[in-house]
C-alpha positions as a Markdown table, in Angstrom:
| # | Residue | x | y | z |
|---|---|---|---|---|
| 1 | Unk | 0.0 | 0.0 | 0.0 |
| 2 | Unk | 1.2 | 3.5 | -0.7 |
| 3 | Unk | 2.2 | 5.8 | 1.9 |
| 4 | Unk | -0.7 | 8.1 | 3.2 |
| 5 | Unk | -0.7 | 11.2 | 3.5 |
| 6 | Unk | -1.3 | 13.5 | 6.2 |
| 7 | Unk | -3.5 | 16.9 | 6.0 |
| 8 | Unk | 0.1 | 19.2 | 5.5 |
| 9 | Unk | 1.9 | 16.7 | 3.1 |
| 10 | Unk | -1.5 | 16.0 | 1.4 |
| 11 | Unk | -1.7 | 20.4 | 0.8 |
| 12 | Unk | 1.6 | 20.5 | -0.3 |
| 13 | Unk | 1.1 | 17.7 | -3.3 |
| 14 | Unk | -1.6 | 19.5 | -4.3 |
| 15 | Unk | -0.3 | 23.1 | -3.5 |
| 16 | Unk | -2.9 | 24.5 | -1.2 |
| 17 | Unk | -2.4 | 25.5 | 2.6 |
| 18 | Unk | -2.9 | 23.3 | 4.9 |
| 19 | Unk | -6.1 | 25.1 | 6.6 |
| 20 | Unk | -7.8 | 25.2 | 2.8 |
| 21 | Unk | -8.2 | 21.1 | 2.8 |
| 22 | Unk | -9.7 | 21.5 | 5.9 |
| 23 | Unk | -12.1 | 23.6 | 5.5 |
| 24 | Unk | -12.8 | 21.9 | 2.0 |
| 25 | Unk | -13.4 | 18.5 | 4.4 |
| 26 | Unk | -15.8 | 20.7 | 6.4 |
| 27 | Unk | -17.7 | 21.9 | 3.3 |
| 28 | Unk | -17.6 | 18.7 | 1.7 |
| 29 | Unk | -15.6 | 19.5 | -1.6 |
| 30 | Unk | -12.2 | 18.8 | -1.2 |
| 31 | Unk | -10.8 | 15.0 | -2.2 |
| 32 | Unk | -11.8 | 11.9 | -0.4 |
| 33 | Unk | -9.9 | 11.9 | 2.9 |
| 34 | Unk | -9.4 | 8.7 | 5.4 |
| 35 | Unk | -10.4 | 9.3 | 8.7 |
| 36 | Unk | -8.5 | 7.1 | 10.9 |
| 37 | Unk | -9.8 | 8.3 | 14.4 |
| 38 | Unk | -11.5 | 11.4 | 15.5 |
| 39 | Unk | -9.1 | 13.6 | 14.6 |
| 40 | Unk | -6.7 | 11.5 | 12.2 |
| 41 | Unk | -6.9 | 12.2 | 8.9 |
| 42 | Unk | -5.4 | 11.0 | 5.9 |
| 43 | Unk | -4.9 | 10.9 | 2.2 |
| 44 | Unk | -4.4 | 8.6 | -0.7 |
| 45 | Unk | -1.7 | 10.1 | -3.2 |
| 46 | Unk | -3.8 | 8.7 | -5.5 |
| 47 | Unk | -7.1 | 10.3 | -4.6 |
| 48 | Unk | -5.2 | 13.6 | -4.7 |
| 49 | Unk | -4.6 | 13.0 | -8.3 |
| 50 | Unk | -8.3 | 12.3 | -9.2 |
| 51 | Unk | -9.7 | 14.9 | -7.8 |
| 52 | Unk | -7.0 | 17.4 | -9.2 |
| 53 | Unk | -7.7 | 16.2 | -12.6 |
| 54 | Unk | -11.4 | 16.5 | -12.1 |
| 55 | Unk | -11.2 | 20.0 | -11.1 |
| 56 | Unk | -9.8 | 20.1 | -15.2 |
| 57 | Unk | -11.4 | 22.8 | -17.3 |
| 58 | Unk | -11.6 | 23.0 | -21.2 |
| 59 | Unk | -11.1 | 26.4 | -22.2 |
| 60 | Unk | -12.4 | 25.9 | -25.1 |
| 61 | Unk | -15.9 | 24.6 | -23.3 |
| 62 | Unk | -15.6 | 26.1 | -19.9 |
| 63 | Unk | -19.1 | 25.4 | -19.2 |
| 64 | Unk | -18.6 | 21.5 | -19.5 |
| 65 | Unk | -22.0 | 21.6 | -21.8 |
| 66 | Unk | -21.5 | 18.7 | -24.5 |
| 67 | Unk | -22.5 | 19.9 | -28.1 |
| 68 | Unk | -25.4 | 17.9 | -27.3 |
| 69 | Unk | -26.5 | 19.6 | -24.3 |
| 70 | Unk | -25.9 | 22.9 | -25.8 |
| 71 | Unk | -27.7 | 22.9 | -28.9 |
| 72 | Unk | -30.5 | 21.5 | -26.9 |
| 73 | Unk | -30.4 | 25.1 | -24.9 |
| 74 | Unk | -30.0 | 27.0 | -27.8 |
| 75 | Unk | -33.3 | 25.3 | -29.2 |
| 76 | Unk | -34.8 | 26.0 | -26.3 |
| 77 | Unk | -33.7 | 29.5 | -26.4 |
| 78 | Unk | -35.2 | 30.0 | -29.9 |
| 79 | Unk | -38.8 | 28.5 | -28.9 |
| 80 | Unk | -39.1 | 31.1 | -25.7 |
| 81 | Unk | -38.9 | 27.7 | -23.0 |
| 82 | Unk | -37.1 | 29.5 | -19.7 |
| 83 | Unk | -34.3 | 27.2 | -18.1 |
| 84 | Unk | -35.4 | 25.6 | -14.9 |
């Protein structure tokens, strides 16, 4: 098994502050964390890396919308229907 990470080695791989993965873990939207014990926490290196790369944005797309998805607004747009 690879070495796990603690909260400060697990900021610096990613290149936050320490303080910013936890208050990610608080709200729920940082990377999927281990807790050992109450207040033992640690990270798969792994885990890090996924979440990283799904943080990715394509600047070319920035909204994510697939051409699908966004010729379906834009006929939407066209007959007057209001998003939800």
């Amino acid at each position: 098994m690879e070495k796990l990470l603690n909260t400060q080695e697990a900021a610096g791989y990613i290149g936050v502050q320490r303080r910013t993965l936890e208050i990610w873990r608080l709200k729920k939207t940082g990377p999927d964390y281990v807790k050992i014990s109450g207040r033992c926490v640690r990270y798969h290196p792994e885990d890090l890396v996924s979440w990283v790369n799904s943080k990715t944005v394509d600047p070319v797309n920035p909204s994510g919308d697939t051409p699908q998805t966004a010729a379906i607004t834009e006929i939407d747009a066209d007959a007057g229907i209001e998003p939800i």
